[in-house]
C-alpha positions in Angstrom: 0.0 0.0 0.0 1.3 3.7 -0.5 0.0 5.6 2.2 3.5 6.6 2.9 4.5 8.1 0.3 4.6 22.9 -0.9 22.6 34.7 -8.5 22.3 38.3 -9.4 21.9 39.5 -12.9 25.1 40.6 -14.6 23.2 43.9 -15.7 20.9 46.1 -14.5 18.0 45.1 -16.7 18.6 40.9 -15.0 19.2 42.7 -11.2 15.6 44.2 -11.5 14.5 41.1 -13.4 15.2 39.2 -10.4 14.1 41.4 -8.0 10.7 41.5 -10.1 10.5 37.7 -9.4 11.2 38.1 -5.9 8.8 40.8 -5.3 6.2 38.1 -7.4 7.2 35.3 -5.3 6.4 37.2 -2.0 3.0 38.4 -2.9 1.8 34.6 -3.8 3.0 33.1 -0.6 1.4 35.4 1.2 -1.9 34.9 -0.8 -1.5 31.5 -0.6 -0.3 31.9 3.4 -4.1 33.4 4.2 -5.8 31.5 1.8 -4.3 28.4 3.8 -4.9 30.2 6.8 -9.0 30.5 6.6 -9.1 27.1 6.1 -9.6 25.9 9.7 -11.8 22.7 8.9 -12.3 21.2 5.8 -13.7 17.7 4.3 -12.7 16.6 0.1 -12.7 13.6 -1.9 -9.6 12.9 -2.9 -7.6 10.5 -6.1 -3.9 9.6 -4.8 -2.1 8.9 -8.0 1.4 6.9 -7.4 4.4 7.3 -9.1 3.7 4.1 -10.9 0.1 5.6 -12.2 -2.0 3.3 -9.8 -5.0 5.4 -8.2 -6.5 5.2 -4.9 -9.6 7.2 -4.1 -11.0 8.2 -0.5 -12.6 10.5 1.5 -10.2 13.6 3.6 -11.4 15.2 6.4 -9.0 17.8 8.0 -9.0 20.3 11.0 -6.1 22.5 11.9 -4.1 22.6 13.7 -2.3 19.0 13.0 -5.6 16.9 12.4 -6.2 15.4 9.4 -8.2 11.7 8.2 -7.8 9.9 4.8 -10.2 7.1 4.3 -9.7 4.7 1.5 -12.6 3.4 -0.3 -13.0 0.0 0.0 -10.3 -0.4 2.6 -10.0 -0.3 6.0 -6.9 1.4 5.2 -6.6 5.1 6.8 -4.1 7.5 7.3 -4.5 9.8 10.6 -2.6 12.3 12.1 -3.1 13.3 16.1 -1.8 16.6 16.0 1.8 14.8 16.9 2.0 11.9 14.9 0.9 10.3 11.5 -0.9 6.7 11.8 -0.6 4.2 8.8 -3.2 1.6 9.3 -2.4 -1.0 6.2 -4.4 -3.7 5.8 -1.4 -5.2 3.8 1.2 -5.1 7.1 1.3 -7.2 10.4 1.1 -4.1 12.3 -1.8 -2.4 13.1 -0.7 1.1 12.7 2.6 2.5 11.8 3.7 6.1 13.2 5.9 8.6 12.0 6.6 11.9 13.5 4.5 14.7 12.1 7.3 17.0 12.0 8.9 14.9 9.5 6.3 14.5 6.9 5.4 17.0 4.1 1.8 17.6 5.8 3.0 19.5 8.4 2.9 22.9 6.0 -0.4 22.0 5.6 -1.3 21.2 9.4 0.0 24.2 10.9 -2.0 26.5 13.3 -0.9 30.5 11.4 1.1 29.1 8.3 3.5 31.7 6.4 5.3 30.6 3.9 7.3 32.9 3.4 8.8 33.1 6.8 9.3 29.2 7.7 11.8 29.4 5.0 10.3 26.1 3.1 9.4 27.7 -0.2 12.0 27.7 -3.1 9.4 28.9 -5.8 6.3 29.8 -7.7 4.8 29.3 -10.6 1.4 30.6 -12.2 0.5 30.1 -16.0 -2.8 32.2 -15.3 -5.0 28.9 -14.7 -2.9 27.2 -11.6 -0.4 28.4 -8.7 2.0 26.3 -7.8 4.0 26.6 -4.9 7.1 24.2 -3.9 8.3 23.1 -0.1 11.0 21.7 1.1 12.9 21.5 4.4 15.5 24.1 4.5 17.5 22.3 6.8 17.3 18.6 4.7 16.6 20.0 0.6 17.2 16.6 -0.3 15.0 14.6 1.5 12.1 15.9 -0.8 9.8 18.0 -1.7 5.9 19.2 -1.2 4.1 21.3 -4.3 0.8 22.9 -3.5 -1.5 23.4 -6.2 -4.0 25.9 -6.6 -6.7 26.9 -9.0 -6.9 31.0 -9.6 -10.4 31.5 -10.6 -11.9 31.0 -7.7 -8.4 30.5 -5.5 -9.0 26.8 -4.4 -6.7 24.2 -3.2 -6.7 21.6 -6.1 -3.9 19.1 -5.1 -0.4 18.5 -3.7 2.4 16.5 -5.5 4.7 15.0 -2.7 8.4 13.8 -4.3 10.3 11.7 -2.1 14.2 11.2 -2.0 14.3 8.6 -4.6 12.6 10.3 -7.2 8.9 9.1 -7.0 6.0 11.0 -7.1 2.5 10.9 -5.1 -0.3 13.2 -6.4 -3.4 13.6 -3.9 -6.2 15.5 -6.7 -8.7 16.5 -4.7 -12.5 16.9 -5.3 -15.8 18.9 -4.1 -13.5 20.9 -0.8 -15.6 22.3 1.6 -15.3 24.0 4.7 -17.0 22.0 8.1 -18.0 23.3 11.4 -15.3 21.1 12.9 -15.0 17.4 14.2 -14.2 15.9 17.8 -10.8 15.3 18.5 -11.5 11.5 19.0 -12.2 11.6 15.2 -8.4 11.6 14.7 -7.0 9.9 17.9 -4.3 7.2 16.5 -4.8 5.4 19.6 -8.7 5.4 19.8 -8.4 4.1 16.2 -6.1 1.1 17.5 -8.3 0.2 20.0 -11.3 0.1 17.6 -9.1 -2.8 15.5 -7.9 -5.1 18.1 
């Protein structure tokens, strides 16, 4: 199962050139930053596209800060994060749940409680062709280790996606469908542990 897997010119003319896509730069992430921001609760479908072209579909819910549920149709496979820690349950393994430090996985720009992208330092770029933004992450202080690119449509500014790229190369794509905002869930909705219990 893959459950696992955001120089100075030499002239004048390319010095302002750059500064120009600097200045461009700054004003998306901080669109992006309170567009990110308003989303407190949220609930989607969602495709996950692997690397390999394989699709999974499922139902997100998500409620910052540091909650967030994917259920996978047909499964009892689900992905939950407690706010501390991200909980593979995989029919697939002999464990019931996996964990993995929140702070280490790419949904943590996502998950935060005031998210600025500018400031954390994690964004290396932006693109726009007038249709989609695109905004990449990666850790500042591990650039290898991956990378996290937020997608969003322009007209009306919606999250559309994220494309997470691992160390070796491969690609997940979540697509997601028919976001809307919630009035919230109860916490037990995304305890790891409450979940565990539920399975043994």
């Amino acid at each position: 199962m893959q459950r696992r897997d955001m120089i100075l010119g030499a002239s004048a003319l390319g010095l302002l050139g750059a500064l120009g896509a600097r200045a461009q730069d700054q004003r998306t992430l901080d669109a992006v930053s309170t567009y990110l921001n308003q989303l407190r609760s949220i609930e989607a479908r969602f495709v996950q596209v692997a690397s390999t072209g394989g699709r999974i579909s499922g139902k997100l819910y998500m409620m910052r800060p540091g909650f967030i549920r994917f259920e996978y149709d047909g499964t009892d496979d689900m992905v939950l994060s407690d706010g501390i820690n991200i909980g593979v349950f995989d029919s697939k393994s002999d464990r019931t749940v996996t964990k993995y430090p929140l702070r280490t996985t790419p949904l943590r720009h996502l998950l935060g409680d005031k998210i600025d992208l500018a400031g954390s330092g994690a964004a290396t770029g932006t693109t726009n062709d007038g249709t989609l933004t695109q905004v990449i992450l990666k850790d500042p202080k591990k650039p290898r280790e991956g990378s996290l690119t937020l997608v969003f449509t322009n007209r009306p500014p919606a999250l559309d996606r994220w494309k997470v790229l691992d160390a070796q190369g491969k690609q997940t794509t979540v697509v997601l469908q028919d976001l809307k905002k919630t009035s919230g869930y109860r916490r037990r909705f995304f305890n790891i542990e409450y979940e565990v219990s539920k399975r043994t």
